[in-house]
Phi, psi and omega in degrees: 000134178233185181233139178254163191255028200237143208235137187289138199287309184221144190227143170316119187273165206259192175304310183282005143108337177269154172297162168300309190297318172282356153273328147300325156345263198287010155300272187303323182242315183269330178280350185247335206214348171253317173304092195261331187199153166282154163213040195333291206303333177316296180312305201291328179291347169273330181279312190299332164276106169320320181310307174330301178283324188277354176284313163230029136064067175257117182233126190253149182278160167088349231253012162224141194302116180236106031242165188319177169252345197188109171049206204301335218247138198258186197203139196270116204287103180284121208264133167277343174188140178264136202211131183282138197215129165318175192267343171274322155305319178311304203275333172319306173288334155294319212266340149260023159124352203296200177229107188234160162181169189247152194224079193079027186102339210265152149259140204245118167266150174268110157282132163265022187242149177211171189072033180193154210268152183289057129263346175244019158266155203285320156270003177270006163271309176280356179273343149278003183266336158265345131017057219257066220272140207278154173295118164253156171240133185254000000 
């Protein structure tokens, strides 16, 4: 058995809008394993001490809708909840628009999205949406 540079062409998309293998993807590798902890309370306690933020300069990338959704003037992205997340998920979730920053050493992603379980989030879908699983051959 061998693994080929071949890619399965098409597969059925599930309830979630992903094939089964980028739904295991994203089950099994970015939510079990990438995704390391919620830190809500981390944050907000970095937010209540001012001294915090300007000490360790938690900034997040991403934090405005670009281009505006209605006319010149842009709007700031509300982030509902935080999560200590690894350094390869961090530049993933940069690299489509997410809200990222770094916190004590720690990588913090901002979900703007709530009600709803990280298997229906909207970037961790897409980064599973590249998610490309190789063909074997026997």
């Amino acid at each position: 058995m061998t693994f080929t540079e071949e890619y399965y062409e098409s597969e059925d998309l599930n309830w979630n809008d992903l094939t089964n293998s980028q739904q295991q993807f994203l089950e099994e590798r970015l939510i079990s394993s990438e995704v390391l902890t919620r830190c809500d309370e981390l944050i907000d306690d970095a937010y209540d001490k001012e001294c915090c933020i300007k000490e360790h300069d938690l900034n997040f990338s991403n934090m405005w809708y670009d281009p505006a959704p209605e006319g010149d003037e842009q709007y700031e992205k509300y982030i509902s909840s935080y999560f200590i997340i690894t350094e390869w998920l961090s530049s993933e979730i940069d690299a489509i628009g997410g809200c990222v920053a770094m916190y004590k050493g720690l990588h913090i992603w901002g979900r703007i999205e709530s009600g709803q379980g990280l298997a229906m989030n909207h970037e961790l879908k897409e980064i599973a949406r590249k998610f490309k699983p190789l063909k074997i051959s026997v």
